[in-house]
C-alpha positions in Angstrom: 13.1 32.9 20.9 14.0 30.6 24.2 10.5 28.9 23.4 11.2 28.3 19.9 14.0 26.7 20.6 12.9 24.4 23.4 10.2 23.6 20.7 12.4 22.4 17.8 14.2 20.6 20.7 11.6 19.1 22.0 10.4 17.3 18.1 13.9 16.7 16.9 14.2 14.7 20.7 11.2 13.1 19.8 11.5 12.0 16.4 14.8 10.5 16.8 13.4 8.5 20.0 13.9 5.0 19.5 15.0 4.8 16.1 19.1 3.8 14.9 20.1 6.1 12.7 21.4 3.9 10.2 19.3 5.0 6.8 16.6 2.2 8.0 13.3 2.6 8.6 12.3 2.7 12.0 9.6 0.0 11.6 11.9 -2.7 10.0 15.2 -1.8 10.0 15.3 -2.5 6.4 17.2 0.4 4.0 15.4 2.8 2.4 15.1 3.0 -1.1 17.4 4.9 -3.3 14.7 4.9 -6.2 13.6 7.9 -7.4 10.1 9.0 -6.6 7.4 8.8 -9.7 6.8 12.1 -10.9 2.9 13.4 -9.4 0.0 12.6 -11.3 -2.2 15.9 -12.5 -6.3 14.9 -11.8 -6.7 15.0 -15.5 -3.9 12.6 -15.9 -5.3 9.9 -13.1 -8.3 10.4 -14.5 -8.0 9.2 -17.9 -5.7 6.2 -16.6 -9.1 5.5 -14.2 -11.4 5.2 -17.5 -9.0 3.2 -19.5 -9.3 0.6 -16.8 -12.6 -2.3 -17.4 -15.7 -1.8 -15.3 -16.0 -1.5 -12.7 -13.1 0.1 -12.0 -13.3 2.8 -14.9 -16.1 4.6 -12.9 -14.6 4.2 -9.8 -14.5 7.0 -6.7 -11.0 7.9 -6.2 -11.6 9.7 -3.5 -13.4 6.9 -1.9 -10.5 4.8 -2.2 -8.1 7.1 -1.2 -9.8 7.0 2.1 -10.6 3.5 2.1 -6.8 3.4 2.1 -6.7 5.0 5.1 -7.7 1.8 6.8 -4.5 0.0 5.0 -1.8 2.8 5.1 -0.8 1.9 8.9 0.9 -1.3 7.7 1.2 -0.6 3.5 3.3 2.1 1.4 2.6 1.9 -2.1 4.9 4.2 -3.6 8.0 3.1 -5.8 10.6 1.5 -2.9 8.5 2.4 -0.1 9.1 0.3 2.9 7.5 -2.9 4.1 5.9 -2.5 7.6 3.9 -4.7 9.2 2.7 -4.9 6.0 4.8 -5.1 2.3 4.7 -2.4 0.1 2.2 -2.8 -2.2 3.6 -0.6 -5.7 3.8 -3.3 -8.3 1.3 -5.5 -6.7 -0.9 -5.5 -10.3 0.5 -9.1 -11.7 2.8 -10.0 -9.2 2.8 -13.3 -8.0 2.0 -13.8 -4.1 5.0 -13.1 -1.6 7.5 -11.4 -4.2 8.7 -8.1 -2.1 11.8 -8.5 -1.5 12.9 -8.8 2.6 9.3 -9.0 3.5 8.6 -12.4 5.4 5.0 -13.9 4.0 2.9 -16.2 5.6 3.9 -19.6 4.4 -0.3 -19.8 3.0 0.3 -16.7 0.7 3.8 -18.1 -0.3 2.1 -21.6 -1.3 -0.9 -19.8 -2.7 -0.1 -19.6 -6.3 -1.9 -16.3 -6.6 -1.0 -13.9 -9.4 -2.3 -10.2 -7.9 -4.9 -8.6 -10.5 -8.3 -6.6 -9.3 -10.2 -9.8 -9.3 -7.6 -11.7 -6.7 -7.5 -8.4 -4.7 -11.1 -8.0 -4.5 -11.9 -11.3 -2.9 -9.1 -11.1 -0.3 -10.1 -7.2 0.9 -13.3 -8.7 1.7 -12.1 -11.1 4.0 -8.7 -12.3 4.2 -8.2 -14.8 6.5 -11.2 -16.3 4.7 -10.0 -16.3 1.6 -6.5 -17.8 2.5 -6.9 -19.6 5.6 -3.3 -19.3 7.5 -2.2 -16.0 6.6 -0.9 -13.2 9.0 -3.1 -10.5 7.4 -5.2 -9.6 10.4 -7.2 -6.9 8.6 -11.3 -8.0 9.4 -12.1 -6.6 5.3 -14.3 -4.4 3.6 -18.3 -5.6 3.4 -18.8 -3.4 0.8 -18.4 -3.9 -2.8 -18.4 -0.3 -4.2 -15.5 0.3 -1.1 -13.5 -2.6 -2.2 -14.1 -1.2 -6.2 -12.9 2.2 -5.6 -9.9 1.1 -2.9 -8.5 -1.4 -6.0 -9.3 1.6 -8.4 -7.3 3.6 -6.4 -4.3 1.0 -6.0 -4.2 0.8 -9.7 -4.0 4.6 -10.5 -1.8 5.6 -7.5 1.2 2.3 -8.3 0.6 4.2 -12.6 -1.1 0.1 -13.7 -1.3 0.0 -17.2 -4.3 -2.3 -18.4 -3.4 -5.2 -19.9 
């Protein structure tokens, strides 16, 4: 019991370490969302959103792009209110304009860019974004491959519920 105890004392200890407890996120300081979380997706369901999308993305790998999302989910949430890290959340990215998110402070490149977010956009800046827009703070190298950067947008789009226009 005595070791128990030392052990949830121990992780409470260290999950509050460092972090005001004032509903932020320890990250940003910014408040967390009061929105509702999107009701779960069945397979079948993600599925058949996946094929109504255009090719390439209709045949896409989900599971691919989940873990090609691995490489972006240190600085990105994408669900409905998720926090901005280093990066801003990215649900509702799908015809956004450039540098929307609210309390998230953008590179003045991608606030000048005129870019309106869609799979094409997104595919040319995952493959190298300081390339593509010279001057912004994204420091992620890209993906080479073109069947990654397919199944990571794939994924975007099914995980954030995109509707095809």
């Amino acid at each position: 019991m005595r070791r128990i105890l030392a052990t949830a004392l121990v992780a409470t200890s260290l999950a509050a370490c460092g972090q005001q407890q004032t509903g932020g996120t320890a990250e940003t300081g910014q408040q967390a969302s009061s929105a509702p979380a999107a009701p779960e997706m069945s397979d079948a369901e993600k599925q058949a959103l996946l094929a109504s999308y255009p090719a390439p993305y209709n045949t896409a790998d989900l599971a691919n792009g989940e873990a090609k999302f691995g490489l972006c989910r240190s600085c990105h949430t994408i669900t409905p209110g998720g926090a901005n890290m280093t990066g801003p959340n990215l649900h509702g990215v799908f015809g956004r304009k450039a540098a929307q998110v609210a309390n998230y402070k953008y590179s003045d490149a991608l606030k000048n860019s005129g870019i309106v977010w869609d799979a094409s956009h997104l595919d040319e800046w995952l493959a190298k974004p300081m390339t593509y827009l010279p001057g912004t703070k994204m420091s992620f190298a890209g993906l080479k491959d073109a069947k990654d950067r397919t199944d990571l947008i794939a994924f975007l789009m099914v995980e954030t519920g995109h509707k095809p226009q």
